[in-house]
N, CA, C and O atoms as a printed pandas DataFrame, in Angstrom:
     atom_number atom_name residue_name chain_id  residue_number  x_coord  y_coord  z_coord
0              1         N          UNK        A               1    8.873   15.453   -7.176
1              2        CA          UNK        A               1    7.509   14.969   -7.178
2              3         C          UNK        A               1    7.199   14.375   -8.547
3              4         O          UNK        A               1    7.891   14.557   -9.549
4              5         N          UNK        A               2    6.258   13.759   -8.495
5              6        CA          UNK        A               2    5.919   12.373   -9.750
6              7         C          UNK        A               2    4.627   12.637   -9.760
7              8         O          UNK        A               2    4.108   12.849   -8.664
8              9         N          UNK        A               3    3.797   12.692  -10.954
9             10        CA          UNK        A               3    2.340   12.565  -11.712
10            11         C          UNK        A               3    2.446   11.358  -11.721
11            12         O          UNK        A               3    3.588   11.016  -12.029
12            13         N          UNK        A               4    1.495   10.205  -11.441
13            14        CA          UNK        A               4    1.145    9.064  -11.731
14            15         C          UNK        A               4   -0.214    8.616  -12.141
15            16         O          UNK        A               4   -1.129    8.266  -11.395
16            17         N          UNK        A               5   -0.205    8.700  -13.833
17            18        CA          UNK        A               5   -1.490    8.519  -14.357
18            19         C          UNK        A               5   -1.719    6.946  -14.747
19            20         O          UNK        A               5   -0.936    6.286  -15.431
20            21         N          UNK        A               6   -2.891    6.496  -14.203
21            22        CA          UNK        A               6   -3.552    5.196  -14.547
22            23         C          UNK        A               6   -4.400    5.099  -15.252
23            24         O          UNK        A               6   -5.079    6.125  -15.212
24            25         N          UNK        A               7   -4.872    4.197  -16.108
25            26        CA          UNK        A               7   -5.700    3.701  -16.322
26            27         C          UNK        A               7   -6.187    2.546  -16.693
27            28         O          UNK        A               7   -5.675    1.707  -17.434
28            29         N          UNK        A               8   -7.128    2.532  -16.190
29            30        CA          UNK        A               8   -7.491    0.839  -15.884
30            31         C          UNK        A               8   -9.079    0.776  -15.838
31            32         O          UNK        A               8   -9.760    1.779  -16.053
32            33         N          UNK        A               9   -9.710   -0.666  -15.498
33            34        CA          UNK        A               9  -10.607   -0.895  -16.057
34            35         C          UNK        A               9  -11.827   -0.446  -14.499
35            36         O          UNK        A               9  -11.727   -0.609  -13.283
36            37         N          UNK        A              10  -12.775    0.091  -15.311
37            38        CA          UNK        A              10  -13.950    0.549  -14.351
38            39         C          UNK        A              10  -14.227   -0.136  -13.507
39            40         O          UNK        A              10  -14.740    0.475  -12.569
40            41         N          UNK        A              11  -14.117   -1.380  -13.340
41            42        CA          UNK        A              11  -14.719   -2.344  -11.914
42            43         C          UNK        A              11  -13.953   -2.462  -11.219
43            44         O          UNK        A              11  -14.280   -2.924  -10.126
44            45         N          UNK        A              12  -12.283   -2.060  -11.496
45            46        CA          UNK        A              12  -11.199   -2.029  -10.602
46            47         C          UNK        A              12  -11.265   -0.923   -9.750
47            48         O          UNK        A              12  -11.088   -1.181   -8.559
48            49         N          UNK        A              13  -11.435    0.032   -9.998
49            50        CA          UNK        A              13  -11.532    1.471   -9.116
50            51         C          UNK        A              13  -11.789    1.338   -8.151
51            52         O          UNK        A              13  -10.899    1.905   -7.518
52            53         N          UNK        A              14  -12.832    0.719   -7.140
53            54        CA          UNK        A              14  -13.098    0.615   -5.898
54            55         C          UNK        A              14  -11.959    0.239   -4.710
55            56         O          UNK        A              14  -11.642    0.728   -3.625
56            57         N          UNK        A              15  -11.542   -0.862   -5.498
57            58        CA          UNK        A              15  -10.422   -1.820   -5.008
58            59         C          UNK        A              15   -9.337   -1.565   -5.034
59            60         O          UNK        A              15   -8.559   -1.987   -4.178
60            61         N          UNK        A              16   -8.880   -0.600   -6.286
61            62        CA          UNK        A              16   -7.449    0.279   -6.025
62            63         C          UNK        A              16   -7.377    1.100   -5.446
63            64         O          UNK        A              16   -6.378    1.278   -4.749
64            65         N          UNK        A              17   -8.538    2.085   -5.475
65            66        CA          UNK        A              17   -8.621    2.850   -4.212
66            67         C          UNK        A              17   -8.315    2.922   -3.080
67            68         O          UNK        A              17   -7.359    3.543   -2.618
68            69         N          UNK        A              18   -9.460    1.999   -2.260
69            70        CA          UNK        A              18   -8.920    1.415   -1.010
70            71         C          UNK        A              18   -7.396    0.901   -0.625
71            72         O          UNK        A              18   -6.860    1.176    0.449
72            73         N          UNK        A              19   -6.820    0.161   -1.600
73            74        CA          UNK        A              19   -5.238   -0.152   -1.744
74            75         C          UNK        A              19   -4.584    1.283   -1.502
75            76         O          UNK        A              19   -4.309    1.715   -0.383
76            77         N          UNK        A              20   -4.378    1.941   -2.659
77            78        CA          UNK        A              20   -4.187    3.454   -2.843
78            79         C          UNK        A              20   -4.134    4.298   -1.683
79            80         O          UNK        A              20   -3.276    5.181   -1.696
80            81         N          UNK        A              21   -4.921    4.193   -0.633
81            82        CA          UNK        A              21   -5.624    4.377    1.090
82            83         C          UNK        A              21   -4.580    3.868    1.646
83            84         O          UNK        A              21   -3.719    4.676    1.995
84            85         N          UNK        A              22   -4.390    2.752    1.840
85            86        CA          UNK        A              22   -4.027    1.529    2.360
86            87         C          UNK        A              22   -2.312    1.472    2.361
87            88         O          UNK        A              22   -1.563    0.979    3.205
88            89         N          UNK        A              23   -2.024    2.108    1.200
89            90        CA          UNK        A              23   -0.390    2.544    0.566
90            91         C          UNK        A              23    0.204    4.097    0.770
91            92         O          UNK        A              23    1.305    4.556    0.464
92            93         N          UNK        A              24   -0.951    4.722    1.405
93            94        CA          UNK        A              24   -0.146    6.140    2.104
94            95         C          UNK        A              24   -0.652    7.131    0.800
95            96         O          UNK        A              24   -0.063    8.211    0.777
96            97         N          UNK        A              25   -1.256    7.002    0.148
97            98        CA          UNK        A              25   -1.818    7.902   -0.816
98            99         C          UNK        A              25   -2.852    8.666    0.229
99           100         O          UNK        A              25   -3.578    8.302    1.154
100          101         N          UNK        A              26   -2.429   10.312   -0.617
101          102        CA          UNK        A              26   -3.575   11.094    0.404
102          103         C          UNK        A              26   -4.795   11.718   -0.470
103          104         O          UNK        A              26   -5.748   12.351   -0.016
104          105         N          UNK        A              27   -4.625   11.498   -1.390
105          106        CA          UNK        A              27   -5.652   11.978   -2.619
106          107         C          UNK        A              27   -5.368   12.117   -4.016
107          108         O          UNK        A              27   -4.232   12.416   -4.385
108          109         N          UNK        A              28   -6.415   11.902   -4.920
109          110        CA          UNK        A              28   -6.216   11.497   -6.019
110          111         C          UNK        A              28   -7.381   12.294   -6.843
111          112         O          UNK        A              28   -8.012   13.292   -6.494
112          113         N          UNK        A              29   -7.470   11.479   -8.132
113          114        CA          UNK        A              29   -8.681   12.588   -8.597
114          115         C          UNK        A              29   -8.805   11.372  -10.216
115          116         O          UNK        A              29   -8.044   11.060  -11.132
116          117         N          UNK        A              30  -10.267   11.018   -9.788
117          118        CA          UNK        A              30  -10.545   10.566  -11.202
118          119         C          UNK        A              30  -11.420   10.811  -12.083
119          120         O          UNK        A              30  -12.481   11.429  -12.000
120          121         N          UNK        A              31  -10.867   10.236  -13.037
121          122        CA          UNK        A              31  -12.335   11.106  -14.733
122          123         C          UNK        A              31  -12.342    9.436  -15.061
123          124         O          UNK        A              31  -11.656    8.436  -14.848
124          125         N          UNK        A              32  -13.805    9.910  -15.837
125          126        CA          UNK        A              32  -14.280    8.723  -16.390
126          127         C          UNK        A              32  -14.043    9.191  -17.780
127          128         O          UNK        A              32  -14.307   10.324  -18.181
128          129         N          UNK        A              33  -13.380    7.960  -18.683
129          130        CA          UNK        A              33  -12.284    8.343  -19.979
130          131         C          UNK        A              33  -12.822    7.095  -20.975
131          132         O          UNK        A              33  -13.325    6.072  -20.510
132          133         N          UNK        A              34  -12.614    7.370  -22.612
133          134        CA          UNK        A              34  -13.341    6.277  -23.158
134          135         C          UNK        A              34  -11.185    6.019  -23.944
135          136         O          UNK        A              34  -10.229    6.793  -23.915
136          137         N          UNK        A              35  -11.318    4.794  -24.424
137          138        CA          UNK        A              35  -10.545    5.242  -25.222
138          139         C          UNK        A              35  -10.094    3.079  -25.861
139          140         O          UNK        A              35  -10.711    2.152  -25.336
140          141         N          UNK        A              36   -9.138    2.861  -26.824
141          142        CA          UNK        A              36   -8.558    1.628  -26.856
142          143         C          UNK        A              36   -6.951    1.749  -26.887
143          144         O          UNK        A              36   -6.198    2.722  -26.861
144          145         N          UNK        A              37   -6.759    0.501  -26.948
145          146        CA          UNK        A              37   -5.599    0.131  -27.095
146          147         C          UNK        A              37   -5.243   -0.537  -27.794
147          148         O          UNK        A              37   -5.183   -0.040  -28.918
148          149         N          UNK        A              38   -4.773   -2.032  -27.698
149          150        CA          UNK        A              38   -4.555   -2.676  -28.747
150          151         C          UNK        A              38   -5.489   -4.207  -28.589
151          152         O          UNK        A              38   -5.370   -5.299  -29.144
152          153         N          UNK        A              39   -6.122   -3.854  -27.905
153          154        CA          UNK        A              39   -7.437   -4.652  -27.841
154          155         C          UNK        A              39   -8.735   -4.090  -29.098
155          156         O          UNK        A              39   -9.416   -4.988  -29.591
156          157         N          UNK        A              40   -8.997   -2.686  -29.530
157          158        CA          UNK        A              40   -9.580   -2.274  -30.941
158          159         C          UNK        A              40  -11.072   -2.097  -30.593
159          160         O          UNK        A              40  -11.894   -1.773  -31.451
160          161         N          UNK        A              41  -11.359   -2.299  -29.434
161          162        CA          UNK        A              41  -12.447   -2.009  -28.936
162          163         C          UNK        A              41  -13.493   -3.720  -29.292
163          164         O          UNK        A              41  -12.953   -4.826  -29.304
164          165         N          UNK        A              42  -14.767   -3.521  -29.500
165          166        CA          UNK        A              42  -15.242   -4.633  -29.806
166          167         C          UNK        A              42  -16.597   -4.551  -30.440
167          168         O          UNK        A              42  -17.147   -3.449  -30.420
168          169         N          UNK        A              43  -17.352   -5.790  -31.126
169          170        CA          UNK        A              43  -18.617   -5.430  -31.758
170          171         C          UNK        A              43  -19.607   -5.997  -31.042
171          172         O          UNK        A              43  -19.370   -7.011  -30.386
172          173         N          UNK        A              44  -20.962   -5.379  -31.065
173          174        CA          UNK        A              44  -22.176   -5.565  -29.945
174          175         C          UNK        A              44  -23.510   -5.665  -30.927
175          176         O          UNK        A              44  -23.591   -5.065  -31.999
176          177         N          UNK        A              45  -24.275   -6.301  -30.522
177          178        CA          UNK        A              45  -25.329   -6.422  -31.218
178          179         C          UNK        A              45  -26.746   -5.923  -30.920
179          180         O          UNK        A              45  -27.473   -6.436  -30.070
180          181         N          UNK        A              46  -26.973   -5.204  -31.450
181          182        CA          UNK        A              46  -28.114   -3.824  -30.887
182          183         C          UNK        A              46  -29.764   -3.870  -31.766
183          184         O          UNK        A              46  -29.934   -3.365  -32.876
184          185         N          UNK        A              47  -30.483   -4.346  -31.238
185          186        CA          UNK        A              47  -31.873   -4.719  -31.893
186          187         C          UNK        A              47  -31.387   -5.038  -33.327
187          188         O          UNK        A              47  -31.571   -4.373  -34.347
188          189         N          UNK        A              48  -30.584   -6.459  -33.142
189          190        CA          UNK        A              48  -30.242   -7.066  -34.433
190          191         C          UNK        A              48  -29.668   -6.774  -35.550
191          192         O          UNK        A              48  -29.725   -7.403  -36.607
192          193         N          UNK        A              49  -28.836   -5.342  -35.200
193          194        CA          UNK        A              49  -27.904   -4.849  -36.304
194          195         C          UNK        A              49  -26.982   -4.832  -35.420
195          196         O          UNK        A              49  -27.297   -4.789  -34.230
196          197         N          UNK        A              50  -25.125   -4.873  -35.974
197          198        CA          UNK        A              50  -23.988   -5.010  -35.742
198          199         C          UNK        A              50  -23.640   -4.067  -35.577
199          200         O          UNK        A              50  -23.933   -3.380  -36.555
200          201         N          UNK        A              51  -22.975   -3.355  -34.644
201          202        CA          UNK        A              51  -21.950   -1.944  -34.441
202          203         C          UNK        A              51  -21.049   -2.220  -33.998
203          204         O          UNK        A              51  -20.901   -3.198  -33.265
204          205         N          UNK        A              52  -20.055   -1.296  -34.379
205          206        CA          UNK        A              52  -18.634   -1.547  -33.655
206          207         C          UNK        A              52  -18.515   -0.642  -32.726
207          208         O          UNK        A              52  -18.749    0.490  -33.149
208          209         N          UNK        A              53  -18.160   -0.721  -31.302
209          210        CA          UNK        A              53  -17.188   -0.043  -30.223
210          211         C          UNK        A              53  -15.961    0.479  -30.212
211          212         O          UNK        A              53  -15.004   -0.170  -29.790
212          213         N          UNK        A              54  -15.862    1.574  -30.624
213          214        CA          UNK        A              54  -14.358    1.395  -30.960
214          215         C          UNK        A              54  -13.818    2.024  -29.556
215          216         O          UNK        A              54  -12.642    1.739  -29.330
216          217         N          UNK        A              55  -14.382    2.726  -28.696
217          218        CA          UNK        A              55  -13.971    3.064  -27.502
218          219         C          UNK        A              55  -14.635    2.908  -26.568
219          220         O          UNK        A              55  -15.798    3.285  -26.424
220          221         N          UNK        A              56  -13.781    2.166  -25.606
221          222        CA          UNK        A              56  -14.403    1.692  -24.340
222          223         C          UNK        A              56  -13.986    2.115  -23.107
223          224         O          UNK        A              56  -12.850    2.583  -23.031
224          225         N          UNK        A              57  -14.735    2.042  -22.028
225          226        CA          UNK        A              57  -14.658    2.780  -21.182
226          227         C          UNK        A              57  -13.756    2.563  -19.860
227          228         O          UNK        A              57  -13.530    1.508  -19.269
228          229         N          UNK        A              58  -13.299    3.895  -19.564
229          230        CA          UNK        A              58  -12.056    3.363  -18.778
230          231         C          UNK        A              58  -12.204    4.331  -17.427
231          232         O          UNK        A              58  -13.028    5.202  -17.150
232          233         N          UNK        A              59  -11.068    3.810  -16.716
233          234        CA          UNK        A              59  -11.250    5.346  -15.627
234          235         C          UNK        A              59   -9.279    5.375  -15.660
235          236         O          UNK        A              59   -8.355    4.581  -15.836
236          237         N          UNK        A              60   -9.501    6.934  -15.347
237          238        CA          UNK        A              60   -8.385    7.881  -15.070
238          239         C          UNK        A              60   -7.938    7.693  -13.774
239          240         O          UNK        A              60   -8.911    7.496  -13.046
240          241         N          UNK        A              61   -6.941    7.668  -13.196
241          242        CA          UNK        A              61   -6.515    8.183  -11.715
242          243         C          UNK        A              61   -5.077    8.826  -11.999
243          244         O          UNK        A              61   -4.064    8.412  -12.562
244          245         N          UNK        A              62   -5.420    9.978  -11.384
245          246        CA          UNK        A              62   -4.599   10.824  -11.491
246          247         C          UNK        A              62   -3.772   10.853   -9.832
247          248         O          UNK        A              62   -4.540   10.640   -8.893
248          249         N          UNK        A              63   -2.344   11.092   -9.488
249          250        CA          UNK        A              63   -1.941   10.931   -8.254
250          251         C          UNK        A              63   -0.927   11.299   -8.385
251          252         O          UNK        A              63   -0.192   10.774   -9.221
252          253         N          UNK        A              64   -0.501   12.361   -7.590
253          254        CA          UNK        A              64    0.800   13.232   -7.332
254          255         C          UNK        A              64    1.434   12.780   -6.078
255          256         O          UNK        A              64    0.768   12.953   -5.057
256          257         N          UNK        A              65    2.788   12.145   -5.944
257          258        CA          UNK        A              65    3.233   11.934   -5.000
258          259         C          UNK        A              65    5.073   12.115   -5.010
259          260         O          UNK        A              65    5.835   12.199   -5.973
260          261         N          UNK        A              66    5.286   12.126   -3.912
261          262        CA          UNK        A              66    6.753   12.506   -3.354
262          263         C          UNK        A              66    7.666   11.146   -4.336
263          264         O          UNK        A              66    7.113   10.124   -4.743
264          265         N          UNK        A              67    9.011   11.462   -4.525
265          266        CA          UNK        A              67    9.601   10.080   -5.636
266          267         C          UNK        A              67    9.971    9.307   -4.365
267          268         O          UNK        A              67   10.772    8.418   -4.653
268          269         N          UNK        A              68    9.719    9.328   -3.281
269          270        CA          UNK        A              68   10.077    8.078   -2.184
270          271         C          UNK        A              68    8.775    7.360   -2.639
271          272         O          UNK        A              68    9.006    6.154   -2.731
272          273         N          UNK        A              69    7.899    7.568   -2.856
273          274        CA          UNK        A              69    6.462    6.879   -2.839
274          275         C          UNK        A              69    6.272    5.810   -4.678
275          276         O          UNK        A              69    5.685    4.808   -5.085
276          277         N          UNK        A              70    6.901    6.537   -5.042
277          278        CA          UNK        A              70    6.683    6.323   -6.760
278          279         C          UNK        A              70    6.397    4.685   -7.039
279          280         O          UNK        A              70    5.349    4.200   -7.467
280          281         N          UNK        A              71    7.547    4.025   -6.699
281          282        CA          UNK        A              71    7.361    2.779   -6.999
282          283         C          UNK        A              71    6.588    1.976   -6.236
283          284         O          UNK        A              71    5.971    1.164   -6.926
284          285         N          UNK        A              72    6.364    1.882   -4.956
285          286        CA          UNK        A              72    4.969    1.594   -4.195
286          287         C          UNK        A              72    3.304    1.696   -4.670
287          288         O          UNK        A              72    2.371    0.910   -4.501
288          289         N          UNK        A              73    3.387    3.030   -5.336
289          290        CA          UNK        A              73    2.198    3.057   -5.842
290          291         C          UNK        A              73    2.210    2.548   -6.954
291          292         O          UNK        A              73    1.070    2.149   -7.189
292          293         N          UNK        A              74    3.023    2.296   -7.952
293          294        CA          UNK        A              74    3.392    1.576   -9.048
294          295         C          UNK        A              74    2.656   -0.059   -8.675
295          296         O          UNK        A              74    1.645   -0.545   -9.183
296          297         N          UNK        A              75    3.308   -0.486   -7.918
297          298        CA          UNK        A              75    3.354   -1.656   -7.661
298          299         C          UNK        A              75    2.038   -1.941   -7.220
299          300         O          UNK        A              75    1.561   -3.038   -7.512
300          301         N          UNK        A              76    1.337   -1.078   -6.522
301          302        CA          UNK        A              76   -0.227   -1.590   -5.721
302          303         C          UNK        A              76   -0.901   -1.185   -6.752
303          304         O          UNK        A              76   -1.914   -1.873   -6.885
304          305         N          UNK        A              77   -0.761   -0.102   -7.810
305          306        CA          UNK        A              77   -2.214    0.072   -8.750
306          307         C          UNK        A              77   -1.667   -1.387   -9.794
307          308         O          UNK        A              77   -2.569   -2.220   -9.885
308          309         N          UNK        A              78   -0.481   -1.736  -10.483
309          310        CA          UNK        A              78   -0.447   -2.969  -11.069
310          311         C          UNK        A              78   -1.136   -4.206  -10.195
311          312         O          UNK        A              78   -2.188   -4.715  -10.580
312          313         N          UNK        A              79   -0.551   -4.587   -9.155
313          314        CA          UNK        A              79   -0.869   -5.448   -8.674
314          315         C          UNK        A              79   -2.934   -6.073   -8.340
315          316         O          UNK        A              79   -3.573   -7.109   -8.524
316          317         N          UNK        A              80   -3.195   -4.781   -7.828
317          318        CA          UNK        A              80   -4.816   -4.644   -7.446
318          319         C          UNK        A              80   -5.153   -4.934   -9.040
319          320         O          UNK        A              80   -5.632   -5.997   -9.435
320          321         N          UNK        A              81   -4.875   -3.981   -9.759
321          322        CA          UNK        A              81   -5.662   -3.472  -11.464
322          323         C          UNK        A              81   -5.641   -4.600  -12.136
323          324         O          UNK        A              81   -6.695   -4.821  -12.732
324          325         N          UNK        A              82   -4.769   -5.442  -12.262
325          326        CA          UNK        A              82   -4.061   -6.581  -13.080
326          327         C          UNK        A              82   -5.073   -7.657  -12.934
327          328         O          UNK        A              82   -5.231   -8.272  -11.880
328          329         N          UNK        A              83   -6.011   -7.950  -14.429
329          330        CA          UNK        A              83   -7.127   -9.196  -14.499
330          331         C          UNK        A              83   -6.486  -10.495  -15.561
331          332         O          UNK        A              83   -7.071  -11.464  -16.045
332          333         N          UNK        A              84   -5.133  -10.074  -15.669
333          334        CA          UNK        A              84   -4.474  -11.104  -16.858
334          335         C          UNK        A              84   -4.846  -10.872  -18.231
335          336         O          UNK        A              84   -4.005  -11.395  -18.962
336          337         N          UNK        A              85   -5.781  -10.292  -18.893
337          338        CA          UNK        A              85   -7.043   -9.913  -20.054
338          339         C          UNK        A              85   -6.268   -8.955  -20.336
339          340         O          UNK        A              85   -5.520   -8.317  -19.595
340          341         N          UNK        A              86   -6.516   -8.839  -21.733
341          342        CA          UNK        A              86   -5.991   -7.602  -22.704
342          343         C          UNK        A              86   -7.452   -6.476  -21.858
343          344         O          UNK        A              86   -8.567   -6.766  -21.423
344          345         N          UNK        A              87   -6.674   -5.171  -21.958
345          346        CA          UNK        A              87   -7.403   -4.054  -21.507
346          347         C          UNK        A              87   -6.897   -3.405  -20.121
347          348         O          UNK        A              87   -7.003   -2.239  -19.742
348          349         N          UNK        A              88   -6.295   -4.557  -19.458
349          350        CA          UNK        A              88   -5.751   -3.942  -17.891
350          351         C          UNK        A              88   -5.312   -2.621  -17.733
351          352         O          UNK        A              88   -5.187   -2.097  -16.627
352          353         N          UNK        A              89   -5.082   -2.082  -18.758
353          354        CA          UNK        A              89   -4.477   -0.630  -18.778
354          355         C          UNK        A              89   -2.756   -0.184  -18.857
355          356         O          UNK        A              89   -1.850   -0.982  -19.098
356          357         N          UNK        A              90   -2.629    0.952  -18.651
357          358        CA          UNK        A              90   -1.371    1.626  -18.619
358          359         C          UNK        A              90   -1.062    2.706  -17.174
359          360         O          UNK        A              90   -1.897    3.078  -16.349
360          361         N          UNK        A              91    0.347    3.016  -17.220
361          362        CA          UNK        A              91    0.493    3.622  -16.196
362          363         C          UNK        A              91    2.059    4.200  -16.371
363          364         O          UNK        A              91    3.183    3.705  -16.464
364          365         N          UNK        A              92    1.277    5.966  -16.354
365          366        CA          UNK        A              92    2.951    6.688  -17.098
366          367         C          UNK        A              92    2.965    8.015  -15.652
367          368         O          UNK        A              92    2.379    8.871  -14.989
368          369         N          UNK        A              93    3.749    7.507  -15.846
369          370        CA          UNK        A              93    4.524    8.657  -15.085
370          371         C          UNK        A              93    5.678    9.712  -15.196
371          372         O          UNK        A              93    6.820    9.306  -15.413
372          373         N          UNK        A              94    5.391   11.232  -15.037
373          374        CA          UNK        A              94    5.621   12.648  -15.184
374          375         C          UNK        A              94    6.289   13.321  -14.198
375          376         O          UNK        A              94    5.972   13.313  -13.008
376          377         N          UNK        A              95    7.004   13.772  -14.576
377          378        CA          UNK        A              95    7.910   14.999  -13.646
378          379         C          UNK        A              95    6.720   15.850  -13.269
379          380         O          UNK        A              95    5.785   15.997  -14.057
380          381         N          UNK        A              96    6.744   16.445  -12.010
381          382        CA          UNK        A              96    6.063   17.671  -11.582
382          383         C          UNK        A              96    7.232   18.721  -11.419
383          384         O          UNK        A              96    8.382   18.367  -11.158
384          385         N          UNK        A              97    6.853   20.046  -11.594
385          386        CA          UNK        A              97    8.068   20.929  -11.191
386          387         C          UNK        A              97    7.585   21.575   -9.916
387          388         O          UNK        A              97    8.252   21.507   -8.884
388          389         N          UNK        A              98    6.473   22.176   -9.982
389          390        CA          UNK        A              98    5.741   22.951   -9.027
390          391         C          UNK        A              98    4.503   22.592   -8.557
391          392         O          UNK        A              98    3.772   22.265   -9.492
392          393         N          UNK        A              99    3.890   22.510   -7.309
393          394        CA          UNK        A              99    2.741   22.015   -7.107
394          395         C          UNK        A              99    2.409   23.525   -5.695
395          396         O          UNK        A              99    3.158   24.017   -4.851
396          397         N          UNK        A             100    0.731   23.838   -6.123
397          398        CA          UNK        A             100    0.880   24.845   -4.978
398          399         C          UNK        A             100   -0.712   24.665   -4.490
399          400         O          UNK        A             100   -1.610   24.554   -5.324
400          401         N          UNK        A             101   -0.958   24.649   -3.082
401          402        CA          UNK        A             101   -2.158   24.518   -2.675
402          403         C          UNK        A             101   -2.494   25.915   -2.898
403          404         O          UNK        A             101   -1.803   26.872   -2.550
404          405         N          UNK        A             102   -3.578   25.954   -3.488
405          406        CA          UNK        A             102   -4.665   27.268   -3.556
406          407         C          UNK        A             102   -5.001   27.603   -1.919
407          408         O          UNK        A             102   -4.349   28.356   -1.196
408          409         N          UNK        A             103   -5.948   26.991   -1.632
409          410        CA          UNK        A             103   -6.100   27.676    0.101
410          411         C          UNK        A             103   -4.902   28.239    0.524
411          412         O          UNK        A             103   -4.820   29.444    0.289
412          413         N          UNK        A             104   -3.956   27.733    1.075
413          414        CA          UNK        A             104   -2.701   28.106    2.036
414          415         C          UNK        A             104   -1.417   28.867    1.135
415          416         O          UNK        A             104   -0.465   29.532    1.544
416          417         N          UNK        A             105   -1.740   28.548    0.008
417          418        CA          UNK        A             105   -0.068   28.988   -0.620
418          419         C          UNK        A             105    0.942   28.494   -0.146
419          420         O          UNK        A             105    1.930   29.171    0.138
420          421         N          UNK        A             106    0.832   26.715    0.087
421          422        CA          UNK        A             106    1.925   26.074    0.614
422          423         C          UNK        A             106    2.528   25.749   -0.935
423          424         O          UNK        A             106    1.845   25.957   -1.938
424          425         N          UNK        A             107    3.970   25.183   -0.988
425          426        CA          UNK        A             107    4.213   24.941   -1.797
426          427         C          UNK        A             107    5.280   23.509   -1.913
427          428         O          UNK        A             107    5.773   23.047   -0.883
428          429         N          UNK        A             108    5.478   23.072   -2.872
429          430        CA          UNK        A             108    6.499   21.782   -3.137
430          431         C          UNK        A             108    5.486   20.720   -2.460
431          432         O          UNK        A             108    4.264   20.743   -2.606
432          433         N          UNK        A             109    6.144   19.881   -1.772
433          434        CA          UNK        A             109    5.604   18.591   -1.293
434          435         C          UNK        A             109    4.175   19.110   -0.242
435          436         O          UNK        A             109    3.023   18.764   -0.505
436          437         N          UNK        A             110    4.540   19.968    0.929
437          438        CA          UNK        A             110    3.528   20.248    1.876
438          439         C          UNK        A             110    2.417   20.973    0.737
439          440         O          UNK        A             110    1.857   21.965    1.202
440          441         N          UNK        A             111    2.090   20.670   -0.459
441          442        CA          UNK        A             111    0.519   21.344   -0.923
442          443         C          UNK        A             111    0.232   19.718   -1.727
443          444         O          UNK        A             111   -0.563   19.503   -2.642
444          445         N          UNK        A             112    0.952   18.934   -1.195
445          446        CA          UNK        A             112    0.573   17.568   -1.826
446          447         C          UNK        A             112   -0.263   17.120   -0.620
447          448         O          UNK        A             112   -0.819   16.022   -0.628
C-alpha cells in the first residue's frame, strides 16, 4: 500500500476530486495547508501599505491506495491539478506498512 500526498492549488480540489471518484479512489481526506515553494509567496497591497505573503494557501489530499492503483492516481491528480503556472504543487508518495479500520478490525488492503 502507497500514501499519496498532494498538494495543489485550492480551486483545483473540486475537479480532482470528482476525477479521484471517477479513477476508483474510495476516500481521501483533506486539510487546508498554507505554505511556498519556489514561487516565495507574493506582495499585496493593503489600505496602501505593502506586505509580503510569504505563505499561500494550498490544500492537502491525502490518499491511501493499493500499488496496482499508484500510478493512475498519479497521473489524474497531475493531469486535472496542472494550470502550467508556478504553484501547481507537488506529489510524494510513502510506503504504508499497516493500515487498520477502527470499526471492524479489518486489516491490510480490506480497511482501505
Amino acid at each position: 500500500m502507497k500514501k499519496i500526498e498532494a498538494i495543489i492549488k485550492p480551486f483545483k480540489l473540486d475537479e480532482v476530486c470528482e476525477a479521484l471518484n471517477e479513477a476508483g479512489v474510495s476516500g481521501l481526506t483533506i486539510t487546508e495547508v498554507k505554505g511556498f515553494g519556489r514561487q516565495k509567496g507574493h506582495t499585496e497591497l493593503y489600505r496602501g501599505a505593502e506586505y509580503v505573503v510569504d505563505f499561500l494557501p494550498k490544500i492537502k489530499i491525502e490518499i491511501v491506495v493499493p500499488e496496482a492503483l499508484v500510478d493512475g492516481v498519479i497521473d489524474t491528480i497531475v493531469n486535472v491539478a496542472r494550470t502550467g503556472k508556478i504553484g501547481d504543487g507537488k506529489i510524494f508518495v510513502t510506503s504504508i506498512e499497516q493500515v487498520v479500520r477502527i470499526r471492524t478490525g479489518e486489516i491490510g488492503e480490506a480497511a482501505i
